[in-house]
N, C-alpha and C positions, 0 to 999 in steps of 0.2 A: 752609803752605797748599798748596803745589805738591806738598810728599809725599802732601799726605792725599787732594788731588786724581787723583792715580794709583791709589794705593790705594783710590780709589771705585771709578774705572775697571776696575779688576783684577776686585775685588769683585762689582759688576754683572754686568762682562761672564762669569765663570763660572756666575751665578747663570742669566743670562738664555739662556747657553749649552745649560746643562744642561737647562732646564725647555723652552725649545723644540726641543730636539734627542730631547725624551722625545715628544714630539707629532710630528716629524719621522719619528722610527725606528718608530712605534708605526703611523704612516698608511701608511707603507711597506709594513709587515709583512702591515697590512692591504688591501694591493692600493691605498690611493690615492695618486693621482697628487698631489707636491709643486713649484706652480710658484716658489715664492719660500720661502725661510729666510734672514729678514733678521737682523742683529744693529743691532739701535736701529730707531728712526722718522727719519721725513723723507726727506730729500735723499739719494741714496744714494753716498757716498765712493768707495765700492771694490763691485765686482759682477764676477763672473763665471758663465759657464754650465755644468752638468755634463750633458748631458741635457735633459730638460724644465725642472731646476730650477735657478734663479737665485739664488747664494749673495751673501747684501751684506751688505757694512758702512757703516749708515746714519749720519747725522749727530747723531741724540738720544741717548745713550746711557743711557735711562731705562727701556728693555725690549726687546722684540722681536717678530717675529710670525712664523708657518706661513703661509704662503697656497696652500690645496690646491683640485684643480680639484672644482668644485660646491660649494663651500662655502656657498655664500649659499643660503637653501631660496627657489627661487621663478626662478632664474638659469638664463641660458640655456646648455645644454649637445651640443655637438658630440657628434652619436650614437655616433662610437668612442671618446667618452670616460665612454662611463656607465660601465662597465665597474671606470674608473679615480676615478668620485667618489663624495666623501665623503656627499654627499645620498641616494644609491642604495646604501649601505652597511647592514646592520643595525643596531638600537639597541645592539645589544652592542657591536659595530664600533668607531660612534661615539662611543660612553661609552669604549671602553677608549682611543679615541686624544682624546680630549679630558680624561682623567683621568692618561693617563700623562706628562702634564709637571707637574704638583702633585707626582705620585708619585716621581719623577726627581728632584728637589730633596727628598723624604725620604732617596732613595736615596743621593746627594753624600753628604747627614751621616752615614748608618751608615757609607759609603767613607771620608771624612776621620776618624773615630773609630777607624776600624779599622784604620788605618795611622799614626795616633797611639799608638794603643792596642801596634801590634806590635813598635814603633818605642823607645818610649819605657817601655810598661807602665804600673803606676799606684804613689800612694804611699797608702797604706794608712793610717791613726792605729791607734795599738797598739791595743788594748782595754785599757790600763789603769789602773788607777784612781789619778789627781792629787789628787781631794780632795773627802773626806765630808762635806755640808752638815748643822748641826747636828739633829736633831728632825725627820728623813727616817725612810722606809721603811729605807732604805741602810745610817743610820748605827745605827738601833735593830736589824738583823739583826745587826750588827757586820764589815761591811764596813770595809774598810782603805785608808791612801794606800799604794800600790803595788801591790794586790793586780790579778790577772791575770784577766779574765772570759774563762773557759774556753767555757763551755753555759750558757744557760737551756733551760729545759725541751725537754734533750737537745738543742739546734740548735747546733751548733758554731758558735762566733764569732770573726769574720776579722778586722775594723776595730773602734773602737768605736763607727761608726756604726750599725753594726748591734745594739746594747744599744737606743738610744729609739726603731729599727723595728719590733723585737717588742713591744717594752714597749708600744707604742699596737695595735698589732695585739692586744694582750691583755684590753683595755678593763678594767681595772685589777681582772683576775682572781690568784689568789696564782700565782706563779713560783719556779719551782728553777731555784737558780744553783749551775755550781759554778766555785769561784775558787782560784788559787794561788796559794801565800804560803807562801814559805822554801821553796820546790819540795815543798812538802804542797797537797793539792787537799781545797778543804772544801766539804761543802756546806751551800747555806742559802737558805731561805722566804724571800722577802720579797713582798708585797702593793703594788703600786704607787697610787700617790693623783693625784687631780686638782692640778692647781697651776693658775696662771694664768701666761699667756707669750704669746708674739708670732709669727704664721706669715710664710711668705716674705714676703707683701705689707705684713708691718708690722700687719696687725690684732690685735688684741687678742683671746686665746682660750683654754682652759681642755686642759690636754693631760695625759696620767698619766707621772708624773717617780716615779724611786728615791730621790733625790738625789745623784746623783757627777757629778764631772765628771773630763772624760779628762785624761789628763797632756800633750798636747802631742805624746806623739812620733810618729813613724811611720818606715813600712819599706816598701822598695821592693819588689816585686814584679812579674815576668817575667808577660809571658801566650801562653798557646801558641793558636794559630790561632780555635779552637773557644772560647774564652775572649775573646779579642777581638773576634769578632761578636760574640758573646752582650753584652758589656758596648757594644757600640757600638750595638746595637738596642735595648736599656735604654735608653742614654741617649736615644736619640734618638727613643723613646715619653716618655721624661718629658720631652724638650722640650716636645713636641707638646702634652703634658698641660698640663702648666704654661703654655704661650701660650694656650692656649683657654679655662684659668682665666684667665687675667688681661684676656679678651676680653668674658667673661661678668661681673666684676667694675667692668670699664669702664663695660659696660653698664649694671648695676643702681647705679653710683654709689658701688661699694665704694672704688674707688682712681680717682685725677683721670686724666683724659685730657689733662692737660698731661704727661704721659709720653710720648704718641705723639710718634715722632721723622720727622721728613721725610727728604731728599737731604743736606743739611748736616748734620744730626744724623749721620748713617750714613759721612760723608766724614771726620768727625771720629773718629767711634771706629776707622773703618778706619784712618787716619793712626795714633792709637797703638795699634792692634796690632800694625799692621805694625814700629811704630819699637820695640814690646815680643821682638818677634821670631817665627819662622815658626809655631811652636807655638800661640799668642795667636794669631797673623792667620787659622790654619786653623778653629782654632775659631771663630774671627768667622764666617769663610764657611757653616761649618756650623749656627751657629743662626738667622743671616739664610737660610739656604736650606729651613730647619724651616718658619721664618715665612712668607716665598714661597711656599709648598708649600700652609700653611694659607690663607693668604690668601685665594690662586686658588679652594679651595673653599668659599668660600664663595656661596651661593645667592643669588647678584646679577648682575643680565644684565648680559652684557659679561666676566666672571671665567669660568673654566671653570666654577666652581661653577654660575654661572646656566645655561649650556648642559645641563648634566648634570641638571638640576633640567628644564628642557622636555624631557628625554628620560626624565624619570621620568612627567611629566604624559603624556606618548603611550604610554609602559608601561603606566599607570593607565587610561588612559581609551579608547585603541585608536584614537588623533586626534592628530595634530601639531598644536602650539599654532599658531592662524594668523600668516598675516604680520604682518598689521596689530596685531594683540595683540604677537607678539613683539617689532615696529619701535619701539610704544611702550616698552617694558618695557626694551627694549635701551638708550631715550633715557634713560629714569626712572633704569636704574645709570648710565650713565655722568655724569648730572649729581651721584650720590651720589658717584662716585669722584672728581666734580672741587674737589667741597666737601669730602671728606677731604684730595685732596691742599695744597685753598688753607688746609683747618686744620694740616696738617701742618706747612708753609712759615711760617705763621704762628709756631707753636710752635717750631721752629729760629729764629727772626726772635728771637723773646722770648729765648732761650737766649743768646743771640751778645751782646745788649744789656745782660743781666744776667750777662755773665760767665760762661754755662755753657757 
């Protein structure tokens, strides 16, 4: 319990680092004045002064805040500080420093991929063929166990994950393969068919198969600089993809929302990653900091998303949402943020009693 309690802490505190230190460097850049950058809520531990601004370490360790001068629209502002606040700022201004801490925790996970990635490289699955399912596209071209998938139509192939990327991408139009076997390269037609199968989320769904399956092995592979961005921004747009599907899916009822995990849920997997080792705990960091990233944007007052959304409606409409509309709207999310968080705590609650 005590490990995994640290490893919350760890976890957090980079998270909450990063994402208010993007709204930080961002208000900066843009001329406004930063009086507080806390790390947690509450009572404040530790504070010091650098200038104007007061760096703390608070006693909640559940997020953080900016606190920049004019921030509140309607607040009273000392005339040599308009200069320095956020309210007197342009909508650009303030879109790009209330967006650049969402964006800051994208930015972490391409950084942690990318030094995993330079670090370590990747392990590759051969492309090659383990074994011909009977009465397939595969097995009637006369595909072999061990043969080598060179090309489908001309696209060089690196993994054999890359065989059921194209093959869906082809929508089960005819394909030239060409394969090696006894170091001769043959070629051969085959037309891919629907099957039935199962996606990340476990649904049930109709996909176009050859029929082979890979052998197992794989091969390590170096990546030089330019290769290690590129595969670390990959991933860290399929993160993105793949959380916002599985948000959208929550929504409409495809997969339960007894998945959302709270503080406990998140102490626990930190705990075995970390005890997994540095590799597993980075990447922990990096897909909770995807999540953080999406979260904030989304369009509910109190999230950046909500603020960014009244800055679209004064774009739109050439009028700042009023106070009184905004004060409610600000109450309305934060009472949805406090029912998600008591569903969350709930669902760890249920986890802890059942054993998960």
């Amino acid at each position: 319990m005590g490990h995994s309690a640290i490893a919350f802490i760890i976890v957090i505190g980079i998270l909450v680092f990063i994402h208010e230190f993007g709204h930080f460097i961002a208000a900066r850049l843009c001329g406004v004045g930063v009086e507080v950058f806390s790390l947690g809520f509450g009572p404040k531990i530790l504070k010091k002064r650098y200038g104007r601004t007061q760096y703390c370490l608070s006693a909640i360790p559940l997020g953080g805040y900016v606190k920049m001068v004019g921030e509140e629209p309607g607040s009273e502002i000392d005339p040599e500080d308009i200069n320095s606040s956020f309210t007197h700022k342009s909508l650009l201004q303030k879109s790009i420093i209330v967006a650049a801490g969402p964006f800051f925790n994208f930015f972490l996970a391409i950084f942690i991929f990318f030094i995993l990635y330079q670090f370590s490289g990747i392990y590759l699955a051969e492309p090659v063929v383990g074994q011909v399912l009977e009465d397939t596209p595969a097995f009637t071209a006369g595909i072999k166990p061990g043969d080598v998938i060179k090309e489908i139509n001309q696209v060089k192939i690196e993994s054999f994950e890359d065989i059921p990327r194209i093959i869906a991408t082809g929508y089960g139009k005819q394909l030239d393969f060409i394969v090696e076997r006894e170091a001769r390269l043959i070629e051969l037609v085959i037309s891919p068919v629907l099957s039935p199968g199962k996606n990340v989320f476990g649904e049930e769904i109709e996909k176009y198969i050859i029929g082979i399956v890979g052998s197992g092995e794989s091969y390590h592979k170096k990546l030089n600089l330019f290769q290690a961005l590129q595969h670390s921004i990959k991933d860290t747009y399929g993160l993105v993809k793949l959380t916002l599907l599985s948000v959208v899916k929550m929504i409409n009822g495809s997969i339960s929302a007894d998945n959302l995990g709270g503080p406990l849920m998140i102490a626990q997997m930190a705990g075995e990653q970390a005890k997994a080792g540095m590799m597993n705990f980075a990447w922990f960091i990096a897909l909770l900091s995807v999540n953080l990233g999406i979260i904030n944007l989304f369009p509910i007052p109190v999230l950046d998303g909500g603020h960014l959304l009244f800055f679209g409606i004064e774009a739109v409409t050439g009028k700042a949402v009023s106070d009184s509309l905004r004060e409610k709207l600000i109450k309305f999310g934060a009472a949805v943020l406090v029912a998600l968080m008591v569903f969350v705590f709930y669902n760890d609650i249920v986890r802890m009693f059942n054993g998960g």
